[in-house]
C-alpha positions as CSV (number, residue, x, y, z in Angstrom):
1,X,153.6,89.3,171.0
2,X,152.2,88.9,167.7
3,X,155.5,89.0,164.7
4,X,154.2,90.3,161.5
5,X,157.0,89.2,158.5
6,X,158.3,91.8,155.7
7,X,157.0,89.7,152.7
8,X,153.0,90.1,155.0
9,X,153.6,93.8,155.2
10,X,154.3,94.8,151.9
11,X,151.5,93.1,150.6
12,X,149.5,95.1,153.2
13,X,150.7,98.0,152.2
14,X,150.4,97.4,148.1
15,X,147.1,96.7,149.3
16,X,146.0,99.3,150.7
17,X,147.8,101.7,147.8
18,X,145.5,99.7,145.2
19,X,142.6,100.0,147.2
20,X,143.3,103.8,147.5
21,X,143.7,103.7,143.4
22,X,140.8,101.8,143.2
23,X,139.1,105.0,145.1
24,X,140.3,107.3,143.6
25,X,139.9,105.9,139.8
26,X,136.4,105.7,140.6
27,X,135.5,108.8,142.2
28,X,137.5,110.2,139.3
29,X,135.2,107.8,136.5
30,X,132.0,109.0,138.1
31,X,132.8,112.5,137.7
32,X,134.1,112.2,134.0
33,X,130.0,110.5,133.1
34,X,128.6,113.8,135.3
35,X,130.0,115.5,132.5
36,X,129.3,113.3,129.4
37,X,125.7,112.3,130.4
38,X,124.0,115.8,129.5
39,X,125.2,115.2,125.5
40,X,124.9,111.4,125.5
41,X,123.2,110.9,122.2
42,X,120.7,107.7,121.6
43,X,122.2,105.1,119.5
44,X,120.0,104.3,116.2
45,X,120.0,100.7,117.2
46,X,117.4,101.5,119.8
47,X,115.3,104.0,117.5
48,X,111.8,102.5,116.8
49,X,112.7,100.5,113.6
50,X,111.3,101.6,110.4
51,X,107.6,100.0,109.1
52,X,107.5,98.2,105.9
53,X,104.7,96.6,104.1
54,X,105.2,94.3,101.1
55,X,102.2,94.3,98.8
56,X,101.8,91.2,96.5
57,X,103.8,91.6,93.1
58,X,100.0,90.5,91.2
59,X,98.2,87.9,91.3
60,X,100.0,85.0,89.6
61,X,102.1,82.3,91.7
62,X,105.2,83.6,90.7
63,X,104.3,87.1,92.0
64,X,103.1,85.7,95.1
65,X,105.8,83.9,96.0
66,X,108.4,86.7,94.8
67,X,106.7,89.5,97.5
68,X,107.2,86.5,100.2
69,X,110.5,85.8,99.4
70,X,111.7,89.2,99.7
71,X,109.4,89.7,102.9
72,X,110.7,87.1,104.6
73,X,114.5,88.2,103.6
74,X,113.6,91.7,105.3
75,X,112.7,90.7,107.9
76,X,115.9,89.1,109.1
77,X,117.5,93.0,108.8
78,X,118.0,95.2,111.7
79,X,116.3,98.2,112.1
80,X,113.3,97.1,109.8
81,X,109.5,95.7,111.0
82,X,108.1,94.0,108.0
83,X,104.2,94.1,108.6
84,X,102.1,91.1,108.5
85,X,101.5,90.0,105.0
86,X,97.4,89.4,105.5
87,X,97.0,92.3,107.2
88,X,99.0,94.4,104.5
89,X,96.8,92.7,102.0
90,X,93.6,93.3,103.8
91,X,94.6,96.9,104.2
92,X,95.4,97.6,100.2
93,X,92.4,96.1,99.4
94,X,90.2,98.1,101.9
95,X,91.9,101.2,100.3
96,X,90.4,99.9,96.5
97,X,94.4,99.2,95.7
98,X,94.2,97.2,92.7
99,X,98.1,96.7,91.8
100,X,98.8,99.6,89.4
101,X,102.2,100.8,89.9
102,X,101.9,104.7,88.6
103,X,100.6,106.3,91.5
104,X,100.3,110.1,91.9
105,X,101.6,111.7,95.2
106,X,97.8,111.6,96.8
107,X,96.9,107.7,95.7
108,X,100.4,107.1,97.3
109,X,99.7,108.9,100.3
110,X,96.5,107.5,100.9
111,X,97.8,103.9,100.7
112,X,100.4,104.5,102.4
113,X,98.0,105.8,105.6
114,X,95.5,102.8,104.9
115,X,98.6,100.3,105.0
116,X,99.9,102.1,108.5
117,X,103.5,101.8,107.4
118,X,106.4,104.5,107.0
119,X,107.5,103.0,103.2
120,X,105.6,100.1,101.6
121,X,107.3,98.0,98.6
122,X,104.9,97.3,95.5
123,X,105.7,95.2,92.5
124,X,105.4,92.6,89.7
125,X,106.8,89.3,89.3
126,X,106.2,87.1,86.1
127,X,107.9,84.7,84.3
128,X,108.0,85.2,80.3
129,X,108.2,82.7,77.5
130,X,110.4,84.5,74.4
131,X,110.3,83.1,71.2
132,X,113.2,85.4,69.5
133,X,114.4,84.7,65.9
134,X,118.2,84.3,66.0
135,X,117.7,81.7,69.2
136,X,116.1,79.1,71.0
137,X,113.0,79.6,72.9
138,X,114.2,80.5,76.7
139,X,112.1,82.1,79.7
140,X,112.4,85.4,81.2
141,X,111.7,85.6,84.9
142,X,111.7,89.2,86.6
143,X,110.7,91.6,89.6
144,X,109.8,94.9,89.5
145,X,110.6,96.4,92.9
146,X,109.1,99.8,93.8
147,X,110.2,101.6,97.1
148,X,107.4,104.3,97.9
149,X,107.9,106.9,101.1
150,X,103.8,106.7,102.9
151,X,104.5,110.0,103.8
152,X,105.4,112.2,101.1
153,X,103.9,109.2,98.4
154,X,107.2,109.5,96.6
155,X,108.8,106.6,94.3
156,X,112.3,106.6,96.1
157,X,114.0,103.9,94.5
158,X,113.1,101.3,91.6
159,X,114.9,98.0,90.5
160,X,114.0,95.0,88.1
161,X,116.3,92.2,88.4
162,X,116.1,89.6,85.8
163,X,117.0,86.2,84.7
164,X,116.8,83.8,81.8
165,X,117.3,80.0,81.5
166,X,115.7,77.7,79.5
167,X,113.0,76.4,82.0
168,X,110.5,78.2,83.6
169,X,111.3,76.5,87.1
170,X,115.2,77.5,86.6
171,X,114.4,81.0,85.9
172,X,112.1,81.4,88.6
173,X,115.1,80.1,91.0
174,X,117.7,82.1,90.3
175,X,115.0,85.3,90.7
176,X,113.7,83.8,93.6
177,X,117.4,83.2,95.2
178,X,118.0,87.0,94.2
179,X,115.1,88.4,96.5
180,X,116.3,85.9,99.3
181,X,120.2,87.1,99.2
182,X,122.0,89.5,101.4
183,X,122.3,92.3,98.5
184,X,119.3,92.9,98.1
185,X,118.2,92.8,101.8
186,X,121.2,95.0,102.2
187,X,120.3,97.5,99.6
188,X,116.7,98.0,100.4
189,X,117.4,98.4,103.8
190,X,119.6,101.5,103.2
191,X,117.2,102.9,100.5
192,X,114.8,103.3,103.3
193,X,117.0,104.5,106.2
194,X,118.4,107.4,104.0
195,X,115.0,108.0,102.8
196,X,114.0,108.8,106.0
197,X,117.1,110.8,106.9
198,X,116.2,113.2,103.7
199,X,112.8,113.3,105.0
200,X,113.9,114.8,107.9
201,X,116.0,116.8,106.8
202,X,113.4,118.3,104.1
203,X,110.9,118.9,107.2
204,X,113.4,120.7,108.8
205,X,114.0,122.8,106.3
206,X,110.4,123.5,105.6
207,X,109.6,124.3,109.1
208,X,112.8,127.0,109.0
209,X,112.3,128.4,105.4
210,X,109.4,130.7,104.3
211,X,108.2,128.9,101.0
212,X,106.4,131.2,98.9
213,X,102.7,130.3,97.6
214,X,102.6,130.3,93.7
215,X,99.1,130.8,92.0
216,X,98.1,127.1,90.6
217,X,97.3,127.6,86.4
218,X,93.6,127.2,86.0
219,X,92.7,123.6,84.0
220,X,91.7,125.1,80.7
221,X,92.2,128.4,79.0
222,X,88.7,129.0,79.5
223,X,89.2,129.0,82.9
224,X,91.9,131.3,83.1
225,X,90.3,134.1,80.8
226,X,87.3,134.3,83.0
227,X,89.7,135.4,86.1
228,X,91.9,137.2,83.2
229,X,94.9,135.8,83.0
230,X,96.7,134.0,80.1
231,X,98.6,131.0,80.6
232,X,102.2,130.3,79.7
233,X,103.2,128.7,76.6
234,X,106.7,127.4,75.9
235,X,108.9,129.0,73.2
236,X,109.2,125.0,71.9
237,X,108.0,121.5,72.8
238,X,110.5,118.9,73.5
239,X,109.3,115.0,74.0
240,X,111.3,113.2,76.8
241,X,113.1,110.0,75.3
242,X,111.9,106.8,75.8
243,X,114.6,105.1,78.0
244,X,116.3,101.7,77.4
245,X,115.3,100.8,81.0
246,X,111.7,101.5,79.9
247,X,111.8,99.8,77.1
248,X,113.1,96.6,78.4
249,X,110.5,95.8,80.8
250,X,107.6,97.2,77.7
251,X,106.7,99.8,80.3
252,X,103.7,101.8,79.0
253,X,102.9,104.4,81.2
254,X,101.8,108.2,82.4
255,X,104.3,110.9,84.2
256,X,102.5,113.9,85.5
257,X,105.1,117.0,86.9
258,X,104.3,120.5,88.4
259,X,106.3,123.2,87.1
260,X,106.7,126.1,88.7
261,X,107.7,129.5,86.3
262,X,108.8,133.0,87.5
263,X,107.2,136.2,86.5
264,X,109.7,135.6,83.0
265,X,108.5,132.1,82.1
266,X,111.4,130.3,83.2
267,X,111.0,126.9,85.2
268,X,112.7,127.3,88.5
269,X,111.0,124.1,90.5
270,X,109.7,120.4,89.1
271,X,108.0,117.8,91.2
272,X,107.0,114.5,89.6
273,X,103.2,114.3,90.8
274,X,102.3,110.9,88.9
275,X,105.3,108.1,89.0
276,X,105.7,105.6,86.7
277,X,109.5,104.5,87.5
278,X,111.7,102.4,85.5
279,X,113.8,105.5,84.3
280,X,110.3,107.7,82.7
281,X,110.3,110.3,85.6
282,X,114.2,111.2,85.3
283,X,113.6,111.7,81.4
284,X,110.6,113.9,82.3
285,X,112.4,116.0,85.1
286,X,115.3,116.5,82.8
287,X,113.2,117.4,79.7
288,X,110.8,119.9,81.5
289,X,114.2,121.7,82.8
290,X,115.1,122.5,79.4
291,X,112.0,124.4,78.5
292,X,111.1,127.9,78.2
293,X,107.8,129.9,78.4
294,X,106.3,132.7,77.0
295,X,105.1,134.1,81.0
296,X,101.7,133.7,82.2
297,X,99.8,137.7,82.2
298,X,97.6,139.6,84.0
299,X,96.7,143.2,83.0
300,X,99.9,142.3,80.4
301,X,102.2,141.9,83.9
302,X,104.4,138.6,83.9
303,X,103.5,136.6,86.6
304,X,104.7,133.4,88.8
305,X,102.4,130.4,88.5
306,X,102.6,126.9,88.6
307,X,101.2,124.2,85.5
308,X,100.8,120.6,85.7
309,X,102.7,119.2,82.7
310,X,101.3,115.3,81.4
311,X,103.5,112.8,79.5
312,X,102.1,109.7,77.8
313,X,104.8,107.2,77.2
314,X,104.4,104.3,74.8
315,X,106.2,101.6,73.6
316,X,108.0,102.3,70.1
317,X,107.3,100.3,67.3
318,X,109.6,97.4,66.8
């Protein structure tokens, strides 16, 4: 007759009471995910990462070797495909890019489809001599780091970091140790990602709002009295300023904006259509929403319209 002990039965029975909890824990686990797995949500890690190209920052060796630096830093970030240098190159030129960085919406647009990419990054890199009069001779080395959305061809973000030493070579290190470090790389990364997200968010807005169509103001006032209307004139001119971020990279450049006026001649929408950057569009935007405008007419009735406003900006005198 076969003797089982106590100490052998117990553990039979905890045994069998785990194996039951066991059971029962699971059949309870696989019911709980029949009810999560309907709203599971993707993570972002496995989205299809964003497409950047890096266009050369001009022609020189220090440009050059700036736009490598900083594609080879982005490349190391998550969530970001840096597109093959040549190819990007190729691409810019087969689109008749030749490195000006004040692009209107269109121009961007275009090179943003002929480079393939969701954002692209343009630039200039050079490294200065400056001979001022109350110091020694030093060099000034510096990036200028444009962000551009392919899709809408807007300037999203602009930088210029800078640095002065009292060699050419040292300069062009610490710049050249800027674009390689985790900042930058950093920054960048979630200039693009939140550009997207307001993308989105703009096209889903568009798709559930009715926008209304506003008549575009002839080119001359020739133009607009053969189809008999008179154009709106504002009550007074006012000239953006010339910004200190402007005017300490000597930027010279051209902002063009669409204005849109009510039947009364006030603004109610601006859109920068030609981007120069470096703090010129802002002083635009800002100016043009302090104007007011005699309406445009027809048959003497006030009438919504939209005009494309130019601004030439040139350095000041010293």
């Amino acid at each position: 007759m076969q003797t089982f002990h106590p100490s052998g039965s117990m553990f039979v029975r905890g045994l069998a009471m785990l194996l039951l909890g066991f059971s029962i824990s699971t059949a309870a686990r696989a019911q709980a995910l029949k009810n999560v797995v309907p709203r599971y949500v993707v993570p972002r890690s496995v989205e299809r990462p964003l497409s950047l190209a890096i266009l050369d920052f001009g022609s020189a060796a220090p440009g050059l070797l700036a736009a490598d630096k900083l594609a080879i830093n982005l490349k190391r970030e998550p969530g970001v495909m840096v597109l093959d240098r040549d190819q990007v190159r190729a691409a810019a030129r087969g689109a008749g890019y030749v490195g000006s960085m004040s692009l209107t919406l269109n121009e961007a647009r275009d090179l943003g489809a002929a480079l393939g990419s969701d954002f692209f990054i343009m630039g200039d890199a050079q490294t200065l001599r400056r001979s001022p009069s109350d110091r020694p001779v030093y060099f000034d080395s510096y990036a200028s780091i444009f962000v551009v959305s392919a899709r809408t061809g807007r300037l999203i973000s602009w930088q210029r970091p800078a640095f002065v030493a009292d060699t050419p070579a040292a300069a062009e290190q610490l710049l050249f140790s800027e674009l390689s470090g985790s900042e930058i790389q950093h920054r960048l990364s979630v200039t693009v990602h939140r550009a997207q997200e307001d993308e989105r968010g703009e096209r889903q807005l568009t798709t559930a709002e009715q926008i209304p169509i506003i008549e575009a103001a002839p080119d001359d006032e020739k133009s607009a009295e053969a189809e008999g209307l008179r154009l709106p004139r504002p009550y007074r001119r006012f000239v953006p300023p010339y910004p200190e971020s402007a005017a300490l990279a000597e930027v010279e450049a051209t902002v063009d904006v669409l204005v849109d006026l009510d039947a009364t001649g006030e603004v109610t929408r601006v859109e920068v259509a030609r981007w120069a950057g470096f703090g010129l569009d802002e002083a635009t935007v800002e100016t043009v929403r302090r104007l007011h405008f005699f309406p445009a007419m027809r048959d003497g009735i006030g009438i919504p319209i939209r005009v494309l406003l130019r601004y030439n900006f040139r350095k000041p005198p010293k």
